[in-house]
C-alpha positions in Angstrom: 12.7 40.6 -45.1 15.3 43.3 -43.6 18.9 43.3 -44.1 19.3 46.5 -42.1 16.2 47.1 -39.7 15.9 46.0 -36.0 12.4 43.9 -36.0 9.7 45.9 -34.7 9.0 46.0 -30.8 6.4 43.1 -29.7 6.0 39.4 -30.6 9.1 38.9 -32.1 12.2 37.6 -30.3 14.8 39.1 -27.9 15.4 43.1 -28.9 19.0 44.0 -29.6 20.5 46.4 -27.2 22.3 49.6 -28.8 25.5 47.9 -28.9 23.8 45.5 -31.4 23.5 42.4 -29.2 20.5 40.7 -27.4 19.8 40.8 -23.4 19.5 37.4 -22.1 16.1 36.1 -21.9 14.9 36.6 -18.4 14.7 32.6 -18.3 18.1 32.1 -19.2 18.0 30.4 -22.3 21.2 31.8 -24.1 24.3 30.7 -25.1 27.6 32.1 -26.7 30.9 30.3 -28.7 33.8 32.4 -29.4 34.9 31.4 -33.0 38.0 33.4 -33.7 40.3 30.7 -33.0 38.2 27.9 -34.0 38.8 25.3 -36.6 36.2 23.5 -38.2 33.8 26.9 -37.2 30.5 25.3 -39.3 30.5 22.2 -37.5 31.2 23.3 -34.4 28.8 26.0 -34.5 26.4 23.4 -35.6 26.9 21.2 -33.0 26.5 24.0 -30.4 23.2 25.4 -31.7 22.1 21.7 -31.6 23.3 21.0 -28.1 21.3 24.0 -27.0 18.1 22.7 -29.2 18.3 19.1 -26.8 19.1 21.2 -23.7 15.9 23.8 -24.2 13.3 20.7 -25.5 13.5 21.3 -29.4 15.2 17.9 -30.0 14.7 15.0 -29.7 11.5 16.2 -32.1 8.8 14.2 -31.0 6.9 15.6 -34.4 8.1 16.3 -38.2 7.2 19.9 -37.5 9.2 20.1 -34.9 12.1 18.3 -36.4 11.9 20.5 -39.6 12.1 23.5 -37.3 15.1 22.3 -35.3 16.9 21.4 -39.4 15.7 24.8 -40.2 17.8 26.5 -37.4 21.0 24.3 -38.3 20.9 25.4 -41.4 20.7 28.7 -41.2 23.6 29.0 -38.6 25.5 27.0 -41.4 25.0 29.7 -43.9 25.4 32.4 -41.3 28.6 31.4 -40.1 29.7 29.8 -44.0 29.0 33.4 -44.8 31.1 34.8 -42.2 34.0 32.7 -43.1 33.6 33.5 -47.1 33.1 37.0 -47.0 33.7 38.7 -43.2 37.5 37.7 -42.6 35.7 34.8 -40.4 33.3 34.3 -37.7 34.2 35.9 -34.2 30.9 34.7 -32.3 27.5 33.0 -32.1 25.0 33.7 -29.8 22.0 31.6 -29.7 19.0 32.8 -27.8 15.4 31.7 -27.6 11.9 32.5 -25.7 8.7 30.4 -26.3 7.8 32.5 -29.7 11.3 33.1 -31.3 14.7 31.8 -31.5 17.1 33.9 -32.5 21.1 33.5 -34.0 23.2 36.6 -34.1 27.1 36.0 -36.0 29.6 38.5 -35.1 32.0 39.0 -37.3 34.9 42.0 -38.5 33.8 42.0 -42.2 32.6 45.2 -43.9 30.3 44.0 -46.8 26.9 43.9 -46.8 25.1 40.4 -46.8 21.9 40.2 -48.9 20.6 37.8 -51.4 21.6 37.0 -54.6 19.2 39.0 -57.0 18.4 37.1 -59.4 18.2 34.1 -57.6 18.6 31.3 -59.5 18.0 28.2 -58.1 20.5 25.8 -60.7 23.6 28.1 -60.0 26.1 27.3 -57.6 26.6 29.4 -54.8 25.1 32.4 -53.7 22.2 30.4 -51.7 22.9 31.2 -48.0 21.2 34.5 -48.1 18.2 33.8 -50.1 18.0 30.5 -47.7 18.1 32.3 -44.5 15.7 35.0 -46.1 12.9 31.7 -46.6 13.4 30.1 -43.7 13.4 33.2 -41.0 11.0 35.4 -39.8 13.2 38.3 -39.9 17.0 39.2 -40.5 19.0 41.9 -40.2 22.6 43.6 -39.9 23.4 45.6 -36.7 26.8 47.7 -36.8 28.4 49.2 -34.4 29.2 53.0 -35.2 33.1 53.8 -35.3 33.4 49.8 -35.1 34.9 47.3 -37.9 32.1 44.3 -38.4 29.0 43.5 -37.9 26.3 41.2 -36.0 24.1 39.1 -38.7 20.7 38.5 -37.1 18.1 36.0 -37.6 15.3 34.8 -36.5 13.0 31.3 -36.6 9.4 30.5 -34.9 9.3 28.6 -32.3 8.5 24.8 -32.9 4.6 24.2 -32.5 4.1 22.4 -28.8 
């Protein structure tokens, strides 16, 4: 896994555009929340990736493959935006974005560190598991900054639920 590479061109999701942020899928399945303001940003950013799971057919899972996939994608934009309030002065935006291969979250934010996992990971300590979660669960993540810019765009990405 990548903390710094755009994924390769092909079968992967939506590509980034150079200012760091995806195109919306030509069938419209994006969404975005402003979290600047926002109180209670984990929860709500939870509840908007999952109204956008029921809206594009993920949920309700008519299979536990399919349910695991759609728990898989709440909990990485948990850690992705927990991470954004603990260590990037807070969370300014979540995009959610999907195709039939790939969906893909992207957490803006005004932070200047570097997110990556905790090396050694060990699995009894607390804290330090977001990273090392989203690196399991995703097919690829990455960190896209914007030259002469404060922040950063946290990417990742998760298959697809089988049909």
């Amino acid at each position: 896994m990548s903390t710094t590479r755009q994924p390769p061109p092909g079968d992967l999701g939506p590509e980034p555009d150079e200012a760091g942020t995806t195109s919306a899928p030509s069938d419209g399945r994006v969404r975005a929340l402003a979290l600047s303001d926002a109180s209670g940003v984990v929860p709500l950013a939870r509840d908007f990736t999952r109204q956008a799971l029921y809206d594009w057919g993920w949920l309700p899972a008519a299979t536990a493959d399919r349910r695991a996939a759609a728990e898989d994608v709440l909990l990485v934009v948990s850690e992705l935006v927990t991470n954004a309030c603990l260590h990037a002065e807070g969370p300014e935006e979540l995009r959610v974005s999907t195709n039939a291969k790939v969906l893909r979250l992207e957490v803006t934010d005004h932070g200047a560190g570097q997110p990556e996992p905790r090396t050694p990971h060990r699995a009894g300590r607390p804290g330090g598991h977001g990273m090392f979660i989203v690196q399991r669960l995703c097919l690829d993540w990455g960190v896209v900054r914007n030259p002469g810019e404060t922040g950063k765009t946290v990417w990742a990405e998760l298959a697809a639920p089988p049909s």
